[in-house]
C-alpha positions as CSV (number, residue, x, y, z in Angstrom):
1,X,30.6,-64.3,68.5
2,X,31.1,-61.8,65.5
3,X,28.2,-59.3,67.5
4,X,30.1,-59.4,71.3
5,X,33.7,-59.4,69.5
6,X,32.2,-56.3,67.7
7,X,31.0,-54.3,71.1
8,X,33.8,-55.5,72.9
9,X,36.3,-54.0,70.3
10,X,33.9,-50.2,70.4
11,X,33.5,-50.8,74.1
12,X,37.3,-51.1,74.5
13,X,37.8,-48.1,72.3
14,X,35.2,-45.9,74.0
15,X,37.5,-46.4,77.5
16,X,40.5,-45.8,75.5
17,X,39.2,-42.5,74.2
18,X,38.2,-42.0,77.5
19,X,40.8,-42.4,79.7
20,X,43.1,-40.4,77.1
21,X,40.9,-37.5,77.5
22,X,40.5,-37.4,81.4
23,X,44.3,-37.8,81.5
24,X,44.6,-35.2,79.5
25,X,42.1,-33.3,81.5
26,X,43.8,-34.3,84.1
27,X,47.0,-33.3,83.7
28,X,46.0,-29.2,82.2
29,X,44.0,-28.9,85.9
30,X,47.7,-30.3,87.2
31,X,49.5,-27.4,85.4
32,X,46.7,-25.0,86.4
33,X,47.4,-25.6,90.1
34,X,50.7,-25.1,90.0
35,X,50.6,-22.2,87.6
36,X,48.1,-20.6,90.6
37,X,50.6,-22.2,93.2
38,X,53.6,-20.4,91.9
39,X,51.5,-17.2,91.7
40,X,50.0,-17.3,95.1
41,X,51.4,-19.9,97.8
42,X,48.8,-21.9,99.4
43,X,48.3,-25.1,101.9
44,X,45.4,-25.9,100.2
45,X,46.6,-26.2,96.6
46,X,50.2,-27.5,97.6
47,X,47.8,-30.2,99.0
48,X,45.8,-30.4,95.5
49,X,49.3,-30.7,93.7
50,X,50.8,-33.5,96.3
51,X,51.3,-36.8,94.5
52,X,49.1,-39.4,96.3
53,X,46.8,-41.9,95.4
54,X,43.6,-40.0,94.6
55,X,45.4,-36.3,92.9
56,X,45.6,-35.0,89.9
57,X,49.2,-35.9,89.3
58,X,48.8,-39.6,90.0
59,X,45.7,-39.8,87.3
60,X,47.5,-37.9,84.5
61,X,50.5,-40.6,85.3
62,X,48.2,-43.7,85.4
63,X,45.4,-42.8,82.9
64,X,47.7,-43.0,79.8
65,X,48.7,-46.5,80.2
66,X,45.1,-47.4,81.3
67,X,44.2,-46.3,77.5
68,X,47.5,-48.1,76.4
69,X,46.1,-50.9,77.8
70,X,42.4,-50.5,76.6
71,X,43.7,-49.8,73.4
72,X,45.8,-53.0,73.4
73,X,42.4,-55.1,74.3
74,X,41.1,-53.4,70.9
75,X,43.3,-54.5,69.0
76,X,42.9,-58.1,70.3
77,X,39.2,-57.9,70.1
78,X,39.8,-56.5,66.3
79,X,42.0,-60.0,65.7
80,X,39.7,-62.1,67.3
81,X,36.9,-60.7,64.9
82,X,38.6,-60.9,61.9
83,X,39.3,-64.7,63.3
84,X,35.6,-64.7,63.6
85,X,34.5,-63.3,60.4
86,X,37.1,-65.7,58.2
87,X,35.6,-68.7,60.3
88,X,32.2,-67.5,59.3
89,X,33.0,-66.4,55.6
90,X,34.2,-70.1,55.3
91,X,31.4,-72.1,56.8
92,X,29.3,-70.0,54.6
93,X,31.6,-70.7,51.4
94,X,31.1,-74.7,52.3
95,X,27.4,-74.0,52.8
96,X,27.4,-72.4,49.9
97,X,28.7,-75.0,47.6
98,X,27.7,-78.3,48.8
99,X,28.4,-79.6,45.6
100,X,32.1,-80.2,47.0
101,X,31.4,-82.1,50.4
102,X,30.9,-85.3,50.9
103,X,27.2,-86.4,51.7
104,X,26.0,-89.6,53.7
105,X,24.7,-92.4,51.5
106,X,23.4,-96.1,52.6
107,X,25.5,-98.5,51.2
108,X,23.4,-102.3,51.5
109,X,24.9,-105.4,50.7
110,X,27.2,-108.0,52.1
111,X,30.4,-108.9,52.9
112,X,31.3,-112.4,51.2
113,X,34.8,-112.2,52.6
114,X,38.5,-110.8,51.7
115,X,37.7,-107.4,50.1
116,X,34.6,-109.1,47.9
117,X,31.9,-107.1,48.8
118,X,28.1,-107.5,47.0
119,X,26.5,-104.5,46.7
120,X,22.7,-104.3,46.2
121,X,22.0,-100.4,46.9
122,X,23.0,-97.6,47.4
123,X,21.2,-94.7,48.2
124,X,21.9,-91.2,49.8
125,X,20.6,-90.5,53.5
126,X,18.6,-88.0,55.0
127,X,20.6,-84.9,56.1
128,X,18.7,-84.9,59.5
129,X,20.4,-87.0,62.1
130,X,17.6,-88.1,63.8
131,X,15.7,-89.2,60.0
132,X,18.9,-91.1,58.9
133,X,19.3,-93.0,62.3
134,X,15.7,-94.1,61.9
135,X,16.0,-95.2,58.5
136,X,19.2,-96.9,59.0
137,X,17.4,-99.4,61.5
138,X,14.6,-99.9,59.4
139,X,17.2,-100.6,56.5
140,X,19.7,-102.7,58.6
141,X,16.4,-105.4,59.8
142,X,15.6,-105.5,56.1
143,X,19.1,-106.0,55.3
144,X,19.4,-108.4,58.3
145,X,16.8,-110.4,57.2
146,X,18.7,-111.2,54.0
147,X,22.0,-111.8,56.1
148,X,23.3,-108.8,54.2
149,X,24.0,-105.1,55.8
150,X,23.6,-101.1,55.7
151,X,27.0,-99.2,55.7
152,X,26.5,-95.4,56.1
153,X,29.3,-93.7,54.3
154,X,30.5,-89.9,53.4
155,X,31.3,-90.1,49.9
156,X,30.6,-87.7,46.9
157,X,28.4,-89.8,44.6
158,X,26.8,-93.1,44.7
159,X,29.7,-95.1,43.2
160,X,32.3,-93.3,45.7
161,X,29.9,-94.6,48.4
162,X,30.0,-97.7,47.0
163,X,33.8,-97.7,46.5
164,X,34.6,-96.6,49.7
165,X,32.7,-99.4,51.3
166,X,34.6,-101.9,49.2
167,X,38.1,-100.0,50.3
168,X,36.9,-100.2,53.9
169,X,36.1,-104.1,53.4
170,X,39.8,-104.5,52.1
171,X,41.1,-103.1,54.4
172,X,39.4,-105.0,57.2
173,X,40.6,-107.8,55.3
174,X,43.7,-107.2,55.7
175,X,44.0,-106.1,59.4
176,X,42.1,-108.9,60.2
177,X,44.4,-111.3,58.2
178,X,47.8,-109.4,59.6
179,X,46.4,-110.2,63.1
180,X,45.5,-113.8,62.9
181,X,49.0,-114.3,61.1
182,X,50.8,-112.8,63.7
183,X,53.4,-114.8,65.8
């Protein structure tokens, strides 16, 4: 996105530049004409200097505000990529410092009711997707097989894993309590 934001902006600027300079251009062959016109009467250049669609006149009126307008797509393009480039800058900054995100760990154990949760392991997954959902099965028929089970949780370190899954059993708890006590 940075690289097409980045050719769009100098392609934008390149028909800016030159639409100012054919209107320009445009507009000193206008003068021309009619300096020649007023110096020697003609059909043929009062037909040059006639305002219709395809004369000189009409593209030194319209070719200004067509570089207005390219100009104006510049400048858009130019916020766009500096949108771009903070987005970028800041995935790189979290790349950079995973230290600070939270990571997936396996939390195995089981759930003896309320908010009382045994926990027998905890250990951080794969980063891979694909790895971690394969290991998760392989953990939760383990797990199974001791009527326990395998939470996968974002947490900083193994105890905030292991926290969080006690947080999130509390809080079951309670929905599930509010629920059944309901009128």
């Amino acid at each position: 996105m940075i690289s097409y934001a980045e050719r769009a902006q100098a392609r934008w600027l390149e028909e800016a530049e030159a639409h100012r300079v054919q209107a320009a251009r445009s507009l000193a062959a206008w003068w021309t004409l009619a300096r020649w016109f007023t110096a020697r009467p003609h059909p043929v250049l009062a037909l040059l200097l006639v305002l219709d669609r395809e004369s000189l006149a009409h593209r030194a009126e319209y070719l200004p505000k067509w570089a207005e307008i390219s100009r104006g797509a510049a400048e858009d393009e130019g916020r766009r990529l500096t949108l771009f480039r903070s987005e970028y800058e800041g995935l790189a900054r979290r790349a950079a410092a995973p230290e600070n995100r939270d990571r997936p760990y396996f939390v195995v154990g089981q759930w003896k009711g309320g908010d009382d949760v045994d926990v027998w392991h905890v250990e951080e997954a794969p980063a891979d997707p694909g790895e971690r959902a394969d290991l998760c099965d392989e953990y939760r028929g383990d797990a199974g097989n001791a009527f326990g089970s395998v939470e996968i949780v974002y947490a900083g370190s193994p105890e905030g894993a292991a926290e969080q899954v006690r947080r999130e059993a509390r809080e079951t708890s309670e929905r599930i309590h509010r629920e059944l006590t309901r009128p």
